[in-house]
N, C-alpha and C positions, 0 to 999 in steps of 0.2 A: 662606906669607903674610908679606909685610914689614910693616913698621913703622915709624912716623915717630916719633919721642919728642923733645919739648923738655922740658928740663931749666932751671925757671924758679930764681932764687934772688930771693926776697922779701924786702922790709924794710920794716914790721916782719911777720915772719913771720907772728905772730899778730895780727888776724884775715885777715891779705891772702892767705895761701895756701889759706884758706878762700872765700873770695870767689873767688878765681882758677878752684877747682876747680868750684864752683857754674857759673861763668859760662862754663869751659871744657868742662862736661856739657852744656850747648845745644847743642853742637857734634856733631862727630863724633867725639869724643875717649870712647875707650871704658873707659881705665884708666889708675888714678892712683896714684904710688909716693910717699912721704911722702919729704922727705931733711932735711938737717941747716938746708940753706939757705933750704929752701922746696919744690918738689915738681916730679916729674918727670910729663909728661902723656904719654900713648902714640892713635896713631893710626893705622889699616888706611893703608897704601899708596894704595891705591885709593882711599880718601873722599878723602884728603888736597889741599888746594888752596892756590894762593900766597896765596890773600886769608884763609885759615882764621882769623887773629888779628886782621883789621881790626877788628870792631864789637864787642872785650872792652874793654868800658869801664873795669876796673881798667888795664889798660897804660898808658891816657892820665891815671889821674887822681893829681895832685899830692901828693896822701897815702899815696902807696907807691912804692918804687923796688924795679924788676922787671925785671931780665935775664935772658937766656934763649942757651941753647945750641939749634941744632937736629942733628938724629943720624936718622940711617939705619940699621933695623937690622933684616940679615937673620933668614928662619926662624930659629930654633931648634932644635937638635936634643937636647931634652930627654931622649933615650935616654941618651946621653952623657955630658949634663950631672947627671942622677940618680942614674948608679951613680958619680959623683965624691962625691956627699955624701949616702947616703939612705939614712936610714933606716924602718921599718917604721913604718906611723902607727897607733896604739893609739886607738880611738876607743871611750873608757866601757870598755873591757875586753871589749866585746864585736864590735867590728869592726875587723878587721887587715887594713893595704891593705898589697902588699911585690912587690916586683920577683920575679921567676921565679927569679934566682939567692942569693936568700933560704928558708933552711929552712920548710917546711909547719908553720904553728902548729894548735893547739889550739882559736882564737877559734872562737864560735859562727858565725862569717860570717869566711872566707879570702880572700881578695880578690888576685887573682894581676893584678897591670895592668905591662905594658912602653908606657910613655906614647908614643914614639918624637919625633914632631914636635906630637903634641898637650896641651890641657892638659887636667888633671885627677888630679892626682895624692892629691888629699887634702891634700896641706899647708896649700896655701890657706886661707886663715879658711872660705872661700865652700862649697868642697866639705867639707868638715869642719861645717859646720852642716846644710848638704843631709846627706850621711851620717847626722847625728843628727836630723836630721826623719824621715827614714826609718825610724831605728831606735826613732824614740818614737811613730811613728801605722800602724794596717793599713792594710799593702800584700796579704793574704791576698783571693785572687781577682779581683784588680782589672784593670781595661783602663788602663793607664799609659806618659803620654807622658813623655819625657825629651828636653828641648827644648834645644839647646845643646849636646848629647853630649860634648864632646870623646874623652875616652876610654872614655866608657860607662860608666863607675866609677857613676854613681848608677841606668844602668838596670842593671847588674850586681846589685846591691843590691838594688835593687825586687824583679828575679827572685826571687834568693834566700831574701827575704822572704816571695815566695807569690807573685809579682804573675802575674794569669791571662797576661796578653801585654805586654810594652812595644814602643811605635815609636820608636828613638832618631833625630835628626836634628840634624845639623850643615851647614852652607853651605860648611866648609875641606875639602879632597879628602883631607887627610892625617888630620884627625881621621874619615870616616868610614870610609877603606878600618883605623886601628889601631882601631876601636870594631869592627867586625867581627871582628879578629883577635882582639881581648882577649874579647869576649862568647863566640867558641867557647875561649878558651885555660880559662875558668872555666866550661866546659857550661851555658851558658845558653841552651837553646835555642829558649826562647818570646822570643826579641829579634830582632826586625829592624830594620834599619840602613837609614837612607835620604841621601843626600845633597841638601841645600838649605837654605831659608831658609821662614820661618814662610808662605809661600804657598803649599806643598803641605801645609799640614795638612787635614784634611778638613774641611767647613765645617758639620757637625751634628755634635751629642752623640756621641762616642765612649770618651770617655776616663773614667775614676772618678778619676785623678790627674796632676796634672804638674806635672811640675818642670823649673824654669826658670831655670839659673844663669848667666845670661849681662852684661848692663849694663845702666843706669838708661835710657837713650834705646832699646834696641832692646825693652826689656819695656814703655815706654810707647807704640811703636808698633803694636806686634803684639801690646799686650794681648787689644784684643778679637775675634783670633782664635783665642789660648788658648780665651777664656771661652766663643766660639761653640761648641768644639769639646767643653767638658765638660758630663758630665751636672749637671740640679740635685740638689743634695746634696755632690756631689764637692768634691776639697778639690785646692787650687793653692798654689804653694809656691815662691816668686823668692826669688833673693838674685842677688849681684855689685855689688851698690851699699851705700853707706852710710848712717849711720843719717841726716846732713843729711838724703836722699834721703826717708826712709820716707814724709813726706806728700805727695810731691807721686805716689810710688806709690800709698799707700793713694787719694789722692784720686781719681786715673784708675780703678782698681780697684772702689772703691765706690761711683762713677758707672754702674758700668757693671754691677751687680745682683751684686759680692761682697761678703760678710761680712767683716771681718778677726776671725782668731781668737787672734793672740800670734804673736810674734818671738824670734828668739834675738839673741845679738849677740857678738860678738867680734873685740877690737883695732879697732873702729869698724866692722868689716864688721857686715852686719843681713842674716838669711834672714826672711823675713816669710809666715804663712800665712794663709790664706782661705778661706772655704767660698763657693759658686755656692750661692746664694736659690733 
């Protein structure tokens, strides 16, 4: 999957590259890099259109000056790029994620992931608070969706944890044929892997949990077929957006019969949980 990224430089950075990114989340702009100048916006190939930037009202207005680069920029091949600089991610001392040609640890939970073309590696603020949502609520017997797969890394986890079955599903071809390889590379065999997007979830109560690490526009689209899909009582659990973001999450969310129960947050990223009424 490619990628369209403009690279904005603001002035004055603060508050305009806050404003920019708010106003470029309407969009189909799914992820945003902070820089020195101002901030770098990323976009699926496929969304992307010549008019994307017409109706952002900060470009026209007078109190900011805001240039921009645009950039193409092929897959990725994370395999590659990981074993150039990676190291093992220690999460609480109890969760160790680490490439295959890394020594077998001791952690209560070993986590063996070769990312290849997808993401999930744990570094991320994003997966790294899923991780520790995992590891601080039961997953023992549960039916648990993992929506956003990339690498399976959080339904990995889930299993591990006890979870009775997880459905993992991704819409990229590359994260679901490496989330297969990675779920049998760590014996997980109560995981099945699906390819698509939140319209083959099934549309009644199946789930006790899911997690949802993907972006602020496609979890307020396809909230409410997360929330069709989980039992009441079950607990739900998004991150990939910021803390700006949390109400206009929480708000769609508690319109639509969830609890909010506490947030983690880090370097500005937020994982948010909920309980279904």
């Amino acid at each position: 999957m490619s990628y369209i990224a403009y690279h904005f430089s603001v002035e004055p950075r603060v508050p305009g590259a806050e404003i920019l990114v708010a106003e470029l989340g309407e969009k189909a702009f799914e992820s945003f890099e902070e820089t020195e100048t101002g901030v770098s916006a990323y976009v699926q190939k496929d969304l992307w259109t010549e008019d994307i930037l017409e109706d952002i009202y900060i470009l026209q207005s007078d109190q900011f000056t805001i240039t921009y680069r645009k950039e193409e920029i092929e897959q990725v091949n994370w395999n590659e790029e990981w074993e150039k600089n990676f190291d093992p991610i220690d999460v609480d001392g109890i969760c160790y994620v680490r490439a295959p040609f890394h020594e077998k640890t001791d952690a209560t939970y070993d986590i063996v992931i070769e990312p290849k073309m997808s993401f999930g590696t744990g570094h991320h603020e994003t997966t790294f608070m899923m991780i520790r949502q995992i590891l601080n609520n039961d997953m023992e017997g549960k039916n648990v969706l993992d929506m956003g797969c990339g690498t399976a890394i959080l339904a990995i986890l889930a299993s591990m944890r006890g979870a009775k079955h997880v459905d993992a599903i991704d819409i990229d071809n590359w994260c679901y044929l490496n989330s297969i390889e990675n779920a049998s590379r760590n014996n997980c065999m109560a995981i099945d892997v699906y390819e698509g997007d939140a319209s083959i979830i099934v549309k009644e109560p199946t789930y006790d949990v899911i997690l949802a690490n993907i972006n602020r526009n496609i979890l307020l689209n396809d909230m409410d077929k997360y929330i069709a899909s989980l039992h009441v009582g079950g607990a739900i659990y998004f991150s990939g957006f910021y803390t700006e973001d949390i109400s206009a999450i929480r708000k769609c969310a508690e319109e639509q019969g969830l609890v909010y129960e506490g947030n983690l947050e880090k370097n500005n990223w937020v994982s948010l949980k909920f309980v279904k009424a």
